[in-house]
PAVODO-443861 format. One record per residue (C-alpha): residue number from 1; y, z, x. Coordinates in pm, 1 decimal, m for minus. Last residue first. Layout:
// PAVODO-443861
<node><pos>NUM</pos><c2>Y</c2><c3>Z</c3><c1>X</c1></node>
...
This chain:
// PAVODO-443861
<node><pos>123</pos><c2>m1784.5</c2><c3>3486.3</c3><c1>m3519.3</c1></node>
<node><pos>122</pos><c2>m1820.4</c2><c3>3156.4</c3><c1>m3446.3</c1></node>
<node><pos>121</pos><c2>m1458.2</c2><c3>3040.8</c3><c1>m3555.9</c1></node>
<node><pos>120</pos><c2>m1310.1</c2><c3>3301.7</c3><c1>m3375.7</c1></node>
<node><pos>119</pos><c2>m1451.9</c2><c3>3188.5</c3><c1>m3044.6</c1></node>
<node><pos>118</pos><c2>m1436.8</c2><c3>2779.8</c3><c1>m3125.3</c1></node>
<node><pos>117</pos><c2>m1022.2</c2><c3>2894.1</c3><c1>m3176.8</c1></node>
<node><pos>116</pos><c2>m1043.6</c2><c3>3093.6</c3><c1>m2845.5</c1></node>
<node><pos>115</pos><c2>m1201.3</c2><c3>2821.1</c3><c1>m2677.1</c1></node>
<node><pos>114</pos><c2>m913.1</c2><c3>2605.3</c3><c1>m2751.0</c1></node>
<node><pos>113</pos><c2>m643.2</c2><c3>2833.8</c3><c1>m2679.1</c1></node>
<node><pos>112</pos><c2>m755.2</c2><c3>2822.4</c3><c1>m2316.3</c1></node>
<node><pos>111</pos><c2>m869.6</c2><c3>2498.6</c3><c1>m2338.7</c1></node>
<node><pos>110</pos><c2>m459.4</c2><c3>2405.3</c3><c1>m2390.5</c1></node>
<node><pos>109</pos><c2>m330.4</c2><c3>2639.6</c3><c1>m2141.9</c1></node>
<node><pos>108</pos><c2>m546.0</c2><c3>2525.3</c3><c1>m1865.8</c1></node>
<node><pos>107</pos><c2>m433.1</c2><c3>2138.0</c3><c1>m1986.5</c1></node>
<node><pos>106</pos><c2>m27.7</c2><c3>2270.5</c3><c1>m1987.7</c1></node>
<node><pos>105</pos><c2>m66.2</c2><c3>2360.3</c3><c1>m1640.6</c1></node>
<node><pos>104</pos><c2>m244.1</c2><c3>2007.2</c3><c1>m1509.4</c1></node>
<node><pos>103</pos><c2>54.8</c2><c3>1872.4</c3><c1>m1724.6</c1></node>
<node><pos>102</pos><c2>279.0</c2><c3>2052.2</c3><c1>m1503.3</c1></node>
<node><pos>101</pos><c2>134.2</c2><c3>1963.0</c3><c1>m1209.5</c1></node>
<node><pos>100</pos><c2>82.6</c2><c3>1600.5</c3><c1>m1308.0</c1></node>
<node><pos>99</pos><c2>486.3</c2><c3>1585.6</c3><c1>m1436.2</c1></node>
<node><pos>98</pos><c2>565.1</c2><c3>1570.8</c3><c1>m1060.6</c1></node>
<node><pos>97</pos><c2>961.9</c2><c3>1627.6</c3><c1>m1114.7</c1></node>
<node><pos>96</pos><c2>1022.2</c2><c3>1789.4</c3><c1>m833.8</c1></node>
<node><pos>95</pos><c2>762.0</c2><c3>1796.7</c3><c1>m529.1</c1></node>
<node><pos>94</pos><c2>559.2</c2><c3>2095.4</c3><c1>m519.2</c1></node>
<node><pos>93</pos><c2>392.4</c2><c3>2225.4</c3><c1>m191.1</c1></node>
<node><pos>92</pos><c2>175.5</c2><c3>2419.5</c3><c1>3.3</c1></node>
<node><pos>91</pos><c2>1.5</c2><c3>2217.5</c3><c1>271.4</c1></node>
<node><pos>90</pos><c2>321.2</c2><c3>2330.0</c3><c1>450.7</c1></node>
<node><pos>89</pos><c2>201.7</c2><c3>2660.3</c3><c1>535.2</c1></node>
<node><pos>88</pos><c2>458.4</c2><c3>2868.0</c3><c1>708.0</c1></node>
<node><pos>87</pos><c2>705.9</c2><c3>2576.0</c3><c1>644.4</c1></node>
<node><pos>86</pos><c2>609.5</c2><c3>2671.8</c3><c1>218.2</c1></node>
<node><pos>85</pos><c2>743.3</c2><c3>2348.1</c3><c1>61.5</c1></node>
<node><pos>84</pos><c2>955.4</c2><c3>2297.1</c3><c1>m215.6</c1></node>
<node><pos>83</pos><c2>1072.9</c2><c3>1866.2</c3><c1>m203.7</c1></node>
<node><pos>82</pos><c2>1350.3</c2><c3>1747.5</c3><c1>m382.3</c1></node>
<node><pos>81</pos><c2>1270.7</c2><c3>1335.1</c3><c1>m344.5</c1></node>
<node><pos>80</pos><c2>1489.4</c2><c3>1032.6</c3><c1>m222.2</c1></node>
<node><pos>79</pos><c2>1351.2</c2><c3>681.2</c3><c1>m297.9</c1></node>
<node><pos>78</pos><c2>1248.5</c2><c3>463.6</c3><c1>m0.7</c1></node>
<node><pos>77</pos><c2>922.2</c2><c3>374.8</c3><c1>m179.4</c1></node>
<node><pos>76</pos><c2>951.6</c2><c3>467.8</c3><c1>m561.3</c1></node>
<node><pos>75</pos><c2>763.5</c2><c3>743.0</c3><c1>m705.2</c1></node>
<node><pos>74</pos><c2>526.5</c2><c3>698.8</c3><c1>m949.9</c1></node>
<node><pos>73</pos><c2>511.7</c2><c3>845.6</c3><c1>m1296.8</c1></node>
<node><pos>72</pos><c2>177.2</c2><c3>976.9</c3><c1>m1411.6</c1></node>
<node><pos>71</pos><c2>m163.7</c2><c3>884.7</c3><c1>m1436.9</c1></node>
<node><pos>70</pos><c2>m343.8</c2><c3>897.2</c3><c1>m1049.0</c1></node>
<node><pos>69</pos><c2>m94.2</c2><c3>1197.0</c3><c1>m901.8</c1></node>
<node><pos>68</pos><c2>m17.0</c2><c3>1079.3</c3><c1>m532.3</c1></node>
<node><pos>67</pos><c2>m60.8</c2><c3>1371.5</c3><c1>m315.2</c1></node>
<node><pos>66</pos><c2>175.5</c2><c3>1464.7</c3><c1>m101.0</c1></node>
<node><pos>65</pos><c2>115.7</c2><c3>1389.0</c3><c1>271.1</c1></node>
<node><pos>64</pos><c2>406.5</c2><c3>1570.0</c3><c1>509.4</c1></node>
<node><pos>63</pos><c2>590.9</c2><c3>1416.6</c3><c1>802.9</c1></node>
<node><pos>62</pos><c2>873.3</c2><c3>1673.1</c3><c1>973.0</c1></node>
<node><pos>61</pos><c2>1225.2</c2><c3>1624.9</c3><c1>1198.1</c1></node>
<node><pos>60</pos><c2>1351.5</c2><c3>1932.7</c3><c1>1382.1</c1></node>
<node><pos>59</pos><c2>1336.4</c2><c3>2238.0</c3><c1>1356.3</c1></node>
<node><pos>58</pos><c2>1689.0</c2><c3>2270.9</c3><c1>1170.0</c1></node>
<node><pos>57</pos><c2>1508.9</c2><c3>2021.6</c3><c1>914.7</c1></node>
<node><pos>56</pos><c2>1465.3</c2><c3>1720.3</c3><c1>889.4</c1></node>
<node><pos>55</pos><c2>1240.3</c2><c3>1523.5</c3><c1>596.3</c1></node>
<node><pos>54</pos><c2>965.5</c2><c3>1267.6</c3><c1>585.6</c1></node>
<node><pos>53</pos><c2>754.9</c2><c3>1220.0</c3><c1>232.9</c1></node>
<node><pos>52</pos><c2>440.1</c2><c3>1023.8</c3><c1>293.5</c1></node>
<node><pos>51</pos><c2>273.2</c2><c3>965.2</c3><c1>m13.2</c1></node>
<node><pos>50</pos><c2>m86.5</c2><c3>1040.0</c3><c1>m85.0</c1></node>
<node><pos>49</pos><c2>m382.4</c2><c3>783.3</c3><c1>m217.8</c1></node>
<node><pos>48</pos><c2>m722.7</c2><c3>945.3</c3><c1>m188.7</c1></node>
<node><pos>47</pos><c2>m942.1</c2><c3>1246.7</c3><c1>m95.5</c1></node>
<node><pos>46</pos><c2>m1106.2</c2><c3>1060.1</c3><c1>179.7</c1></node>
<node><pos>45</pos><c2>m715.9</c2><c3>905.7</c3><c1>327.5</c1></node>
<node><pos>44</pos><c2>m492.1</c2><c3>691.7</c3><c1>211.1</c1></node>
<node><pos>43</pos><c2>m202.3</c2><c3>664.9</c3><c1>316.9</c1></node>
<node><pos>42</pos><c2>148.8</c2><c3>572.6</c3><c1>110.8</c1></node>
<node><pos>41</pos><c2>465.7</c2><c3>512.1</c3><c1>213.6</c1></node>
<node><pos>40</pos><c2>878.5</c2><c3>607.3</c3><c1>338.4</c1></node>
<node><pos>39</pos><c2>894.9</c2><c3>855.8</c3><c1>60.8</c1></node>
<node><pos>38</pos><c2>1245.5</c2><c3>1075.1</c3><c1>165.7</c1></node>
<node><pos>37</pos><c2>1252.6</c2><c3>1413.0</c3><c1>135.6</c1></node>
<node><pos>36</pos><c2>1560.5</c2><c3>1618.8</c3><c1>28.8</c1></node>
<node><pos>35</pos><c2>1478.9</c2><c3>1985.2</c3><c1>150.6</c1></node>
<node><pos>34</pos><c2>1396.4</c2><c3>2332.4</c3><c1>m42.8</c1></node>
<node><pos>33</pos><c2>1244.5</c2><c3>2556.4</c3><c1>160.8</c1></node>
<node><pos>32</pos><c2>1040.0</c2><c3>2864.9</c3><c1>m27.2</c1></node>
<node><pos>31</pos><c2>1090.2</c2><c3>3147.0</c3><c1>m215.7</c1></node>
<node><pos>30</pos><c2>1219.1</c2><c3>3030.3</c3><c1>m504.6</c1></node>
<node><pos>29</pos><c2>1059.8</c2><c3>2712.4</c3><c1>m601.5</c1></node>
<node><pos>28</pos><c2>756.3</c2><c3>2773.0</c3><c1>m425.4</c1></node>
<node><pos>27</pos><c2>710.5</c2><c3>3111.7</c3><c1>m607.5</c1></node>
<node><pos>26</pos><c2>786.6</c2><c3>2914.7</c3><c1>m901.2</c1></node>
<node><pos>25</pos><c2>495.0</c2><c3>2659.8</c3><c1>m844.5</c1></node>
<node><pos>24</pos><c2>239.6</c2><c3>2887.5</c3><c1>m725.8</c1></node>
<node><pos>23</pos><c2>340.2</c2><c3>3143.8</c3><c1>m1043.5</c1></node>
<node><pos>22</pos><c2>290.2</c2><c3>2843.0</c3><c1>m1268.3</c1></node>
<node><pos>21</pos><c2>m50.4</c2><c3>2767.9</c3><c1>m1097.4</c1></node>
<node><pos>20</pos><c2>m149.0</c2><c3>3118.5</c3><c1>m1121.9</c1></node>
<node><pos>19</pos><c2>m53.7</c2><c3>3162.7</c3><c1>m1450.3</c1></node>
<node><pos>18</pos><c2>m277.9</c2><c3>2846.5</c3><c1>m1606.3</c1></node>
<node><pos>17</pos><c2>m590.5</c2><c3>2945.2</c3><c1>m1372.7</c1></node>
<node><pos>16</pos><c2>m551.0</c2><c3>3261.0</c3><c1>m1501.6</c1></node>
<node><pos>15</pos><c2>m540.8</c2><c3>3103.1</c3><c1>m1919.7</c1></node>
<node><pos>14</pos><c2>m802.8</c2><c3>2917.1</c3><c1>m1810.6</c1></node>
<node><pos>13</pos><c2>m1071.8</c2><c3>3178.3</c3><c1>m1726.6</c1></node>
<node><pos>12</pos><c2>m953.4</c2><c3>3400.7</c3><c1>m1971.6</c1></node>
<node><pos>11</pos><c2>m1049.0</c2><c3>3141.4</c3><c1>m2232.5</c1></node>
<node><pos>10</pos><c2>m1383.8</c2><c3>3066.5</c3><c1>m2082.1</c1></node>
<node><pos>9</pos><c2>m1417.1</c2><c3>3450.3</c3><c1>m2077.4</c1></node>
<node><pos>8</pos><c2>m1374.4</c2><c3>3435.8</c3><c1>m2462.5</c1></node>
<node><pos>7</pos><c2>m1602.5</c2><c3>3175.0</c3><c1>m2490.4</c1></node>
<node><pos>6</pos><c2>m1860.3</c2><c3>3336.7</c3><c1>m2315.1</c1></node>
<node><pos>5</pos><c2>m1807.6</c2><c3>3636.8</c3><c1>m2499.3</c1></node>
<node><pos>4</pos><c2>m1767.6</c2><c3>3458.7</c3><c1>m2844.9</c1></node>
<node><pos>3</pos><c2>m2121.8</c2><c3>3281.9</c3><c1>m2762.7</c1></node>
<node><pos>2</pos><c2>m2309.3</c2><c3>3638.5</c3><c1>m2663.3</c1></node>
<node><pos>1</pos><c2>m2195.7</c2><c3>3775.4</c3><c1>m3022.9</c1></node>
């Protein structure tokens, strides 16, 4: 009985973290600015390799670091990106197309279900 209740909030643990990235991501999408960004580089820096992505705005021109995802699709230097950012808090952001976010999403799905098959098939 203990093992399907730590399972179970193992489950609910990663279905949250699941929805909350999602609803991160959307909110983003639909709430926040949405700007063409150019990747002009890389830096690193102590939590590793990030693009720079600049961008202009009405206030004026802008430099953000995006982390670069280690196993999925690069971006090209010079290439032109769709960037959702929050400009109250422009740590926040998604950059179109970054299939590690949404993979990242589909993983907290995936244990989710996962634990709750190992719950049932305890009980």
């Amino acid at each position: 009985m203990a093992n399907g209740i730590i399972f179970l909030v193992g489950a609910l643990i990663m279905f949250y973290m699941a929805l909350r990235s999602v609803r991160q991501r959307r909110s983003l999408c639909t709430n926040g600015e949405k700007v063409q960004a150019r990747i002009t580089g890389t830096v690193q820096s102590r939590d590793g390799t990030a693009y720079v992505l600049e961008f202009t705005t009405a206030g004026g021109s802008h430099r953000l670091q995006y982390p670069k995802p280690s196993r999925s699709k690069n971006f090209a230097e010079g290439s032109v990106v769709t960037l959702y950012y929050d400009p109250e808090a422009p740590e926040k952001m998604y950059v179109e197309g970054d299939k590690s976010v949404l993979g990242a999403e589909a993983l907290y799905a995936g244990i989710g279900v996962a634990l709750l098959v190992l719950m049932f098939a305890l009980l």
